[in-house]
N, C-alpha and C positions, 0 to 999 in steps of 0.2 A: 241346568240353565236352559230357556228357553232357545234354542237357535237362532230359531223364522225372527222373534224379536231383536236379539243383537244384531244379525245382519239387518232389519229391517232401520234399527237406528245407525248401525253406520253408513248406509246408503242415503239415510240423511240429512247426514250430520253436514257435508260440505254445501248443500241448500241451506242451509240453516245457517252458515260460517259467513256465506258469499254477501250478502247483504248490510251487514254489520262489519265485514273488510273493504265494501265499498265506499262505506260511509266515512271510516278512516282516513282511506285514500284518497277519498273525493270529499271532503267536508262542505256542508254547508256555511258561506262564507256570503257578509254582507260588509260592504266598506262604501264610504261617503268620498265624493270626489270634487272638487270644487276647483273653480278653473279660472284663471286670468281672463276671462274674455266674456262678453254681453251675450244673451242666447239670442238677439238680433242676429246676429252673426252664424247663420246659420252653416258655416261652411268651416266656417275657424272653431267657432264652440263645436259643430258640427262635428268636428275630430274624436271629441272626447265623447257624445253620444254615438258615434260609430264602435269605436272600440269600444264601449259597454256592452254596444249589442252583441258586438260578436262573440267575448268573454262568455256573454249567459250562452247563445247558441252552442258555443261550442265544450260548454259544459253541463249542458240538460241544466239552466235557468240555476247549478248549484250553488255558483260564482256570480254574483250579483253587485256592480258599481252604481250608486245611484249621484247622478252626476248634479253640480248646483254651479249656475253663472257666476259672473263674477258680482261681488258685493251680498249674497245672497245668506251665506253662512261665512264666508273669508273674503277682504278686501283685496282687490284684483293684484294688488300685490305685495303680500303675505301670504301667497300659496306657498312658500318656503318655509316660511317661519311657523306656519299651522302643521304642513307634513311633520320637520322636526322634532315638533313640540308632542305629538301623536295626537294633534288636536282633535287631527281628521286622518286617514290613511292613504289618503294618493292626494296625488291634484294635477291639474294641468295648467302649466306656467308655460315660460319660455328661459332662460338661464338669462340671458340678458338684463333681463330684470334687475338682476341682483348682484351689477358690478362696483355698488356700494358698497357690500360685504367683502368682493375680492373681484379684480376685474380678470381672476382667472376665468373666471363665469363663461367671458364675454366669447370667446370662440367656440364651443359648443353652443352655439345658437346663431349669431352673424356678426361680421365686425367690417370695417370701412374696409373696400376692395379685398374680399375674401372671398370663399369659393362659390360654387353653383351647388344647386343640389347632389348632382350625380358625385361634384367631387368631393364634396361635404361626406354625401354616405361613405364614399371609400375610402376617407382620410377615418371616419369615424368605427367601421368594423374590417377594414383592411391594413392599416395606416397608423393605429396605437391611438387612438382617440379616445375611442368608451374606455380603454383601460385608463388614460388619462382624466376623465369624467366620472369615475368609479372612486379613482382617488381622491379627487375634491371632494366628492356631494361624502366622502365616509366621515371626514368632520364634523359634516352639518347632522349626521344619523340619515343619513336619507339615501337607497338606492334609485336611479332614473335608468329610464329607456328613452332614448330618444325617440319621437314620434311629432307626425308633422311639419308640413313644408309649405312654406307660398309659392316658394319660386324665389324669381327676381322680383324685388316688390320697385314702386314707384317711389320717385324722389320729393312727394309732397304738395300741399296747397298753400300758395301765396296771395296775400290781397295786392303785392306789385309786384311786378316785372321783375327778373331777378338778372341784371345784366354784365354786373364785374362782382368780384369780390368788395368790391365798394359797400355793394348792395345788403351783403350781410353783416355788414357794422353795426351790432346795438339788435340786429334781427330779435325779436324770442319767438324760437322756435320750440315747438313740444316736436320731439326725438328721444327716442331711447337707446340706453346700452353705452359700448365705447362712441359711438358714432356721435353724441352728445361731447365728449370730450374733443371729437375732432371739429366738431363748427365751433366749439370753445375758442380754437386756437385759430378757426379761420375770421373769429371775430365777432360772432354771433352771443346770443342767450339762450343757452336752450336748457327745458326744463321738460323731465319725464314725468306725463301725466296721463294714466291709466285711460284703456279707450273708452269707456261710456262717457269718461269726462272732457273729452277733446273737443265737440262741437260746443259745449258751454262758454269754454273758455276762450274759444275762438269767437264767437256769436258776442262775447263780451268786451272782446280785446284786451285780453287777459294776455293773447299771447296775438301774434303777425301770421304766423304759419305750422302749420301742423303736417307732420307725416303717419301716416299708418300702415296701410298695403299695398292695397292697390283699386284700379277701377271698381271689383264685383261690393268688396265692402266699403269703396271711401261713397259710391254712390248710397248707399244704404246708412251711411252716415250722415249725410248731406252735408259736406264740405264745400262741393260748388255752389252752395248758396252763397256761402259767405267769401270764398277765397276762389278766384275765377284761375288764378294761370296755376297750371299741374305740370308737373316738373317728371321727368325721367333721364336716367334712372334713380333709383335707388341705390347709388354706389356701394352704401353701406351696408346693404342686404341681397347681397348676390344672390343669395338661400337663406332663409331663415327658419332654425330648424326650432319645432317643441321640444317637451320636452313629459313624459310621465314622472312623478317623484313619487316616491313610496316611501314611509315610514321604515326605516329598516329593520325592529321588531317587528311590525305586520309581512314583510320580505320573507324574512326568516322563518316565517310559521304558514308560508304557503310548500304543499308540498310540489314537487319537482312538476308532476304533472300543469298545474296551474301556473307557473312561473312559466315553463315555455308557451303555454296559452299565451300567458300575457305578451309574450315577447312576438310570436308571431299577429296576436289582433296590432301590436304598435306597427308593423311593419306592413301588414294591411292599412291602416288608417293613412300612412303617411303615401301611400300610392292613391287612395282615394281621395284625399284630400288636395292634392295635385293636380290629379286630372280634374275635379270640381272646379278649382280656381283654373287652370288651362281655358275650362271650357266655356264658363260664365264671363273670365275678363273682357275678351276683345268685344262681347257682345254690350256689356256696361261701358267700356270706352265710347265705343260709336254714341253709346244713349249721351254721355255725358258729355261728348264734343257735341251733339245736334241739339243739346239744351245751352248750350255757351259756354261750356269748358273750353280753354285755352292750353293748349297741349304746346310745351315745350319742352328743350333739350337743356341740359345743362351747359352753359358755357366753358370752353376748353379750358381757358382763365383758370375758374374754378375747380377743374375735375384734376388739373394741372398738379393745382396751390395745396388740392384736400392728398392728393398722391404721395406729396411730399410731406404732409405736416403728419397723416396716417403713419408714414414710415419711423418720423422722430417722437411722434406718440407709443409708437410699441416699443422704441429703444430706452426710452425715457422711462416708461411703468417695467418694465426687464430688469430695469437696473435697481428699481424699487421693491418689486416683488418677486420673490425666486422663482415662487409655483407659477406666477404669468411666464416668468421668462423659459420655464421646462416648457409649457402650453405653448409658449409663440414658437419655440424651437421645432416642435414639431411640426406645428401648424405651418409656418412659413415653407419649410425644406419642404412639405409633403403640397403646399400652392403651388411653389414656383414651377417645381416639375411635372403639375396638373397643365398649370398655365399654359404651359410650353408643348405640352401633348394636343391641347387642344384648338390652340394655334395651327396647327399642322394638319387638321381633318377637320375639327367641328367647326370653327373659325371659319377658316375659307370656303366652305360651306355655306353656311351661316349667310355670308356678308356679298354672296354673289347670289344667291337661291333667295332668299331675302328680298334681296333689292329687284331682281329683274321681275319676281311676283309681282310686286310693287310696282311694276316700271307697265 
Protein backbone atom coordinates (compact mmCIF):
# COMPACT_ATOMS: atom_id res chain seq x y z
CA UNK A 1 0.00 0.00 0.00
CA UNK A 2 1.04 3.18 -0.86
CA UNK A 3 1.74 5.34 2.42
CA UNK A 4 2.44 9.22 1.24
CA UNK A 5 -1.23 8.39 -0.47
CA UNK A 6 -3.24 7.24 2.53
CA UNK A 7 -1.94 9.76 4.68
CA UNK A 8 -2.20 12.28 1.98
CA UNK A 9 -6.13 11.41 1.83
CA UNK A 10 -6.74 11.48 5.35
CA UNK A 11 -5.18 14.77 5.69
CA UNK A 12 -7.93 15.60 3.49
CA UNK A 13 -10.65 14.11 4.11
CA UNK A 14 -11.84 16.72 6.97
CA UNK A 15 -11.43 19.71 4.01
CA UNK A 16 -13.45 17.64 2.19
CA UNK A 17 -16.15 16.86 5.19
CA UNK A 18 -16.25 20.63 6.51
CA UNK A 19 -18.14 22.08 3.76
CA UNK A 20 -20.85 19.61 3.08
CA UNK A 21 -21.34 19.76 7.43
CA UNK A 22 -21.74 23.33 7.00
CA UNK A 23 -24.34 23.16 4.49
CA UNK A 24 -26.31 20.82 6.91
CA UNK A 25 -25.94 22.90 9.63
CA UNK A 26 -26.44 26.16 8.00
CA UNK A 27 -28.90 25.39 5.17
CA UNK A 28 -29.96 27.40 2.58
CA UNK A 29 -33.28 28.65 3.75
CA UNK A 30 -35.77 31.09 1.79
CA UNK A 31 -39.35 31.95 3.57
CA UNK A 32 -41.94 34.70 2.35
CA UNK A 33 -43.12 37.09 5.09
CA UNK A 34 -46.07 39.24 4.83
CA UNK A 35 -47.14 41.61 7.22
CA UNK A 36 -50.23 43.52 8.54
CA UNK A 37 -49.07 46.77 7.82
CA UNK A 38 -48.67 49.39 4.47
CA UNK A 39 -44.70 49.67 3.26
CA UNK A 40 -45.80 53.61 3.60
CA UNK A 41 -45.15 52.95 6.93
CA UNK A 42 -41.85 52.94 6.89
CA UNK A 43 -41.12 52.40 10.60
CA UNK A 44 -43.98 49.95 11.61
CA UNK A 45 -43.51 47.71 8.15
CA UNK A 46 -40.01 48.98 8.81
CA UNK A 47 -39.84 46.34 11.77
CA UNK A 48 -40.16 43.41 9.64
CA UNK A 49 -37.47 44.67 6.89
CA UNK A 50 -35.12 45.41 9.70
CA UNK A 51 -35.15 41.95 10.95
CA UNK A 52 -34.70 40.48 7.46
CA UNK A 53 -31.74 42.19 7.15
CA UNK A 54 -30.31 41.37 10.09
CA UNK A 55 -31.25 37.40 9.75
CA UNK A 56 -29.36 37.49 6.21
CA UNK A 57 -26.28 39.38 7.96
CA UNK A 58 -26.01 37.45 10.36
CA UNK A 59 -26.13 34.30 8.50
CA UNK A 60 -23.79 35.08 5.40
CA UNK A 61 -27.30 36.04 3.19
CA UNK A 62 -27.93 31.78 4.07
CA UNK A 63 -31.27 32.65 5.79
CA UNK A 64 -33.17 34.84 3.60
CA UNK A 65 -37.15 36.53 4.57
CA UNK A 66 -38.36 38.14 1.70
CA UNK A 67 -40.89 40.47 3.30
CA UNK A 68 -44.58 41.69 1.42
CA UNK A 69 -47.02 44.75 2.80
CA UNK A 70 -49.85 44.33 3.72
CA UNK A 71 -52.55 43.28 0.87
CA UNK A 72 -49.83 42.36 -1.41
CA UNK A 73 -49.75 38.40 -1.16
CA UNK A 74 -52.13 38.30 2.41
CA UNK A 75 -54.78 40.62 3.44
CA UNK A 76 -53.54 42.66 6.31
CA UNK A 77 -55.42 40.64 8.39
CA UNK A 78 -55.10 36.93 7.69
CA UNK A 79 -51.48 37.13 8.55
CA UNK A 80 -52.81 34.31 11.04
CA UNK A 81 -54.68 32.29 8.95
CA UNK A 82 -52.06 32.24 5.86
CA UNK A 83 -48.97 31.38 8.82
CA UNK A 84 -51.42 28.48 9.91
CA UNK A 85 -52.51 27.34 6.82
CA UNK A 86 -48.38 27.05 5.79
CA UNK A 87 -49.74 29.42 3.02
CA UNK A 88 -46.61 31.50 3.58
CA UNK A 89 -43.99 30.83 6.66
CA UNK A 90 -43.81 33.76 8.93
CA UNK A 91 -45.72 36.98 8.89
CA UNK A 92 -45.84 40.01 10.79
CA UNK A 93 -49.24 40.87 12.63
CA UNK A 94 -49.99 42.07 15.94
CA UNK A 95 -52.13 39.34 18.10
CA UNK A 96 -54.84 41.84 18.54
CA UNK A 97 -56.02 41.43 15.60
CA UNK A 98 -57.41 38.36 16.19
CA UNK A 99 -59.57 38.52 19.26
CA UNK A 100 -62.39 37.15 17.08
CA UNK A 101 -60.93 33.90 17.25
CA UNK A 102 -60.09 34.09 21.05
CA UNK A 103 -59.74 37.41 22.96
CA UNK A 104 -56.91 35.35 24.63
CA UNK A 105 -55.17 37.04 21.83
CA UNK A 106 -55.69 40.43 23.26
CA UNK A 107 -52.92 40.89 26.00
CA UNK A 108 -49.92 39.77 24.27
CA UNK A 109 -50.25 42.72 22.08
CA UNK A 110 -52.21 45.66 24.21
CA UNK A 111 -55.53 45.91 25.93
CA UNK A 112 -57.38 48.96 27.75
CA UNK A 113 -55.03 50.38 30.77
CA UNK A 114 -52.28 47.73 30.39
CA UNK A 115 -48.69 47.93 30.65
CA UNK A 116 -45.87 50.04 28.99
CA UNK A 117 -43.32 48.61 27.24
CA UNK A 118 -40.59 47.96 29.69
CA UNK A 119 -43.35 46.25 31.70
CA UNK A 120 -44.91 44.38 28.96
CA UNK A 121 -41.33 42.78 28.10
CA UNK A 122 -40.95 41.61 31.72
CA UNK A 123 -44.27 40.31 32.21
CA UNK A 124 -43.54 38.61 28.66
CA UNK A 125 -39.79 36.81 29.38
CA UNK A 126 -39.63 37.32 33.21
CA UNK A 127 -43.39 37.05 34.23
CA UNK A 128 -44.79 33.53 32.29
CA UNK A 129 -46.09 35.38 29.28
CA UNK A 130 -44.34 33.83 26.19
CA UNK A 131 -44.92 30.63 27.88
CA UNK A 132 -48.48 31.72 28.13
CA UNK A 133 -48.43 32.82 24.23
CA UNK A 134 -46.63 29.52 23.26
CA UNK A 135 -49.63 27.93 24.49
CA UNK A 136 -52.24 29.70 22.61
CA UNK A 137 -50.59 30.24 19.11
CA UNK A 138 -49.78 25.76 19.53
CA UNK A 139 -53.55 25.37 18.56
CA UNK A 140 -53.43 27.68 15.76
CA UNK A 141 -49.83 25.40 14.45
CA UNK A 142 -48.10 28.56 14.69
CA UNK A 143 -44.83 29.48 16.97
CA UNK A 144 -44.36 33.64 17.66
CA UNK A 145 -41.64 35.88 19.06
CA UNK A 146 -42.83 38.81 20.06
CA UNK A 147 -41.22 41.70 18.22
CA UNK A 148 -42.04 45.43 18.01
CA UNK A 149 -43.29 48.21 19.98
CA UNK A 150 -44.84 51.84 19.46
CA UNK A 151 -44.74 52.79 22.75
CA UNK A 152 -47.74 54.61 24.11
CA UNK A 153 -49.71 55.27 21.14
CA UNK A 154 -52.25 58.18 20.84
CA UNK A 155 -55.93 58.23 21.68
CA UNK A 156 -57.06 59.09 17.89
CA UNK A 157 -58.90 61.58 15.21
CA UNK A 158 -62.09 63.20 15.69
CA UNK A 159 -64.14 65.44 13.39
CA UNK A 160 -65.85 66.91 17.00
CA UNK A 161 -64.91 67.85 20.14
CA UNK A 162 -65.05 64.96 22.42
CA UNK A 163 -66.28 66.45 25.67
CA UNK A 164 -68.40 63.85 28.08
CA UNK A 165 -69.25 60.56 27.48
CA UNK A 166 -72.23 61.91 25.85
CA UNK A 167 -70.02 62.50 23.14
CA UNK A 168 -69.44 58.79 22.24
CA UNK A 169 -73.03 57.91 21.80
CA UNK A 170 -73.61 56.24 18.38
CA UNK A 171 -69.61 57.41 17.74
CA UNK A 172 -68.24 54.72 14.92
CA UNK A 173 -65.13 54.62 15.63
CA UNK A 174 -62.31 52.30 13.73
CA UNK A 175 -60.22 50.68 16.79
CA UNK A 176 -58.94 47.46 17.23
CA UNK A 177 -58.60 44.56 19.55
CA UNK A 178 -60.38 44.40 23.14
CA UNK A 179 -60.34 48.16 23.21
CA UNK A 180 -63.26 48.02 20.47
CA UNK A 181 -65.27 46.14 23.00
CA UNK A 182 -64.54 48.66 25.69
CA UNK A 183 -65.93 51.99 23.64
CA UNK A 184 -68.79 49.26 22.95
CA UNK A 185 -69.85 49.49 26.46
CA UNK A 186 -68.96 53.27 26.72
CA UNK A 187 -71.48 53.53 24.01
CA UNK A 188 -69.78 53.95 20.88
CA UNK A 189 -69.53 51.87 17.31
CA UNK A 190 -66.50 50.77 16.67
CA UNK A 191 -65.39 48.82 13.94
CA UNK A 192 -61.80 47.18 13.12
CA UNK A 193 -60.45 48.28 9.89
CA UNK A 194 -57.03 47.39 8.56
CA UNK A 195 -54.64 50.52 8.09
CA UNK A 196 -54.33 51.20 4.48
CA UNK A 197 -58.15 51.30 4.76
CA UNK A 198 -58.69 53.92 7.60
CA UNK A 199 -58.30 57.39 5.56
CA UNK A 200 -60.96 56.05 2.90
CA UNK A 201 -63.39 55.39 5.17
CA UNK A 202 -62.91 58.20 7.21
CA UNK A 203 -62.61 60.74 4.02
CA UNK A 204 -66.12 58.96 3.35
CA UNK A 205 -67.84 58.95 6.51
CA UNK A 206 -67.81 55.64 6.69
CA UNK A 207 -66.83 56.07 10.12
CA UNK A 208 -66.47 59.74 12.74
CA UNK A 209 -63.10 58.81 14.06
CA UNK A 210 -60.23 56.57 13.63
CA UNK A 211 -57.30 55.69 15.88
CA UNK A 212 -53.93 54.14 14.78
CA UNK A 213 -50.51 55.19 16.47
CA UNK A 214 -49.43 57.92 16.65
CA UNK A 215 -47.94 61.54 15.39
CA UNK A 216 -44.90 59.96 12.86
CA UNK A 217 -47.47 57.62 11.00
CA UNK A 218 -51.12 59.22 11.67
CA UNK A 219 -49.23 62.35 9.72
CA UNK A 220 -48.31 60.11 6.98
CA UNK A 221 -51.62 58.89 6.79
CA UNK A 222 -53.31 62.28 6.68
CA UNK A 223 -55.95 62.09 9.21
CA UNK A 224 -55.71 65.83 9.91
CA UNK A 225 -57.08 66.36 6.82
CA UNK A 226 -60.11 65.12 7.68
CA UNK A 227 -60.47 64.82 11.52
CA UNK A 228 -58.82 68.12 13.13
CA UNK A 229 -59.01 67.34 17.15
CA UNK A 230 -56.27 64.45 18.25
CA UNK A 231 -56.85 62.87 21.32
CA UNK A 232 -54.26 61.51 23.90
CA UNK A 233 -53.61 59.11 25.29
CA UNK A 234 -54.25 56.01 23.95
CA UNK A 235 -55.28 54.44 27.14
CA UNK A 236 -55.71 51.30 25.34
CA UNK A 237 -52.17 50.89 24.25
CA UNK A 238 -49.99 51.67 26.93
CA UNK A 239 -47.45 49.37 24.60
CA UNK A 240 -48.33 47.77 21.81
CA UNK A 241 -46.43 44.99 21.14
CA UNK A 242 -45.81 42.73 17.35
CA UNK A 243 -45.70 40.02 17.09
CA UNK A 244 -43.43 37.37 14.32
CA UNK A 245 -45.70 34.09 13.57
CA UNK A 246 -44.04 31.29 12.09
CA UNK A 247 -45.62 28.22 10.64
CA UNK A 248 -44.63 25.65 13.22
CA UNK A 249 -43.51 22.92 10.66
CA UNK A 250 -41.12 25.65 9.09
CA UNK A 251 -40.06 26.19 13.19
CA UNK A 252 -39.32 22.94 13.53
CA UNK A 253 -37.02 22.38 10.56
CA UNK A 254 -34.89 25.30 11.43
CA UNK A 255 -31.84 24.19 13.03
CA UNK A 256 -30.98 25.43 16.66
CA UNK A 257 -28.47 27.85 15.15
CA UNK A 258 -31.16 29.94 13.16
CA UNK A 259 -33.79 29.89 15.73
CA UNK A 260 -31.77 31.86 18.17
CA UNK A 261 -30.72 34.15 15.23
CA UNK A 262 -34.24 34.80 14.79
CA UNK A 263 -34.82 35.38 18.29
CA UNK A 264 -32.18 37.69 18.84
CA UNK A 265 -32.72 40.02 15.16
CA UNK A 266 -36.85 40.15 16.95
CA UNK A 267 -35.30 41.59 19.90
CA UNK A 268 -33.11 43.86 17.99
CA UNK A 269 -36.10 45.12 15.88
CA UNK A 270 -38.26 45.75 18.79
CA UNK A 271 -35.43 48.30 20.32
CA UNK A 272 -34.98 49.86 16.97
CA UNK A 273 -38.16 50.28 16.23
CA UNK A 274 -38.66 52.18 19.49
CA UNK A 275 -36.26 54.53 19.45
CA UNK A 276 -37.43 55.30 15.60
CA UNK A 277 -40.89 56.24 16.73
CA UNK A 278 -39.29 58.03 20.10
CA UNK A 279 -37.33 59.99 17.88
CA UNK A 280 -39.69 60.98 14.80
CA UNK A 281 -42.95 61.50 17.15
CA UNK A 282 -42.57 64.71 18.94
CA UNK A 283 -41.03 66.12 15.65
CA UNK A 284 -44.41 65.11 13.64
CA UNK A 285 -46.47 66.39 16.44
CA UNK A 286 -45.17 69.97 16.44
CA UNK A 287 -45.61 69.59 12.31
CA UNK A 288 -49.16 68.53 12.87
CA UNK A 289 -50.12 71.05 15.61
CA UNK A 290 -48.57 74.12 13.29
CA UNK A 291 -50.70 72.80 10.34
CA UNK A 292 -54.05 72.81 12.53
CA UNK A 293 -54.17 69.78 14.61
CA UNK A 294 -55.96 70.29 17.69
CA UNK A 295 -54.30 68.34 20.40
CA UNK A 296 -56.38 67.31 23.39
CA UNK A 297 -56.59 65.36 26.50
CA UNK A 298 -59.18 62.92 27.30
CA UNK A 299 -61.56 63.97 29.72
CA UNK A 300 -61.35 62.54 33.37
CA UNK A 301 -65.33 61.64 32.76
CA UNK A 302 -64.19 59.32 30.23
CA UNK A 303 -60.74 57.88 31.29
CA UNK A 304 -62.96 57.51 34.70
CA UNK A 305 -66.11 55.57 32.93
CA UNK A 306 -63.56 53.46 30.30
CA UNK A 307 -61.41 52.43 33.99
CA UNK A 308 -64.35 50.92 35.25
CA UNK A 309 -66.21 49.30 32.16
CA UNK A 310 -62.20 47.89 31.18
CA UNK A 311 -62.40 46.19 34.69
CA UNK A 312 -66.25 44.42 34.16
CA UNK A 313 -65.02 43.71 30.66
CA UNK A 314 -62.18 41.47 31.65
CA UNK A 315 -64.45 39.85 34.40
CA UNK A 316 -67.13 39.34 32.10
CA UNK A 317 -64.85 37.44 29.05
CA UNK A 318 -62.99 35.42 32.36
CA UNK A 319 -66.04 34.02 33.01
CA UNK A 320 -66.58 33.13 29.46
CA UNK A 321 -63.32 31.93 28.41
CA UNK A 322 -60.96 29.85 30.69
CA UNK A 323 -57.68 30.36 28.59
CA UNK A 324 -58.57 34.51 28.84
CA UNK A 325 -59.35 34.06 32.32
CA UNK A 326 -55.40 31.92 32.91
CA UNK A 327 -54.12 35.08 30.44
CA UNK A 328 -55.88 38.00 32.54
CA UNK A 329 -54.61 36.10 35.91
CA UNK A 330 -51.56 36.60 35.06
CA UNK A 331 -51.50 39.57 33.33
CA UNK A 332 -53.39 41.67 35.90
CA UNK A 333 -51.25 40.20 39.23
CA UNK A 334 -47.93 40.81 37.19
CA UNK A 335 -49.69 44.96 36.12
CA UNK A 336 -50.83 45.84 39.51
CA UNK A 337 -47.49 45.11 41.00
CA UNK A 338 -45.64 46.81 37.93
CA UNK A 339 -48.12 49.80 38.51
CA UNK A 340 -47.26 50.12 41.97
CA UNK A 341 -43.30 49.88 41.38
CA UNK A 342 -43.52 52.47 39.05
CA UNK A 343 -45.43 54.87 40.95
CA UNK A 344 -42.73 55.07 43.43
CA UNK A 345 -39.60 56.01 40.90
CA UNK A 346 -40.59 56.34 37.27
CA UNK A 347 -44.01 58.24 38.17
CA UNK A 348 -42.70 60.93 40.34
CA UNK A 349 -40.23 61.26 38.14
CA UNK A 350 -42.01 61.47 35.31
CA UNK A 351 -44.70 64.05 36.51
CA UNK A 352 -42.25 66.57 38.15
CA UNK A 353 -39.20 66.34 35.41
CA UNK A 354 -41.81 66.58 32.87
CA UNK A 355 -43.66 69.43 33.81
CA UNK A 356 -41.09 71.75 35.12
CA UNK A 357 -39.20 71.22 31.27
CA UNK A 358 -42.33 72.30 30.26
CA UNK A 359 -42.74 74.93 32.59
Amino acid sequence: MNRRILLGTAATAPALATPALAQIENPEIRWRCPSSFPKNLDILYGGIEYLSKRVAEMTNNRFQIRTFAAGEIVPALQVLDAVQNGTVECGQTATLYYVGKDPAFAPFAAIPFGMNMRQTTAWLREGGGNALLAELLRDYNVTGIPFGDTGTQMGGWFRKEIKSLKDLQGLKFRISGFAGHLFAKLGASPTQIAGPDIYPALERGTIDAAEWIGPYDDEKLGFARIAKYYYAPGFWEGSSRGILMINQKNWDSLPDTYKNILEVACGEATLNMASRYDDNNPKALRRLIAGGAVLRSWPREILTAAWKASGELYDETAAQNPRFKKVWASYKVYRDEQFQWFRIAENNYENFAFTASAQ
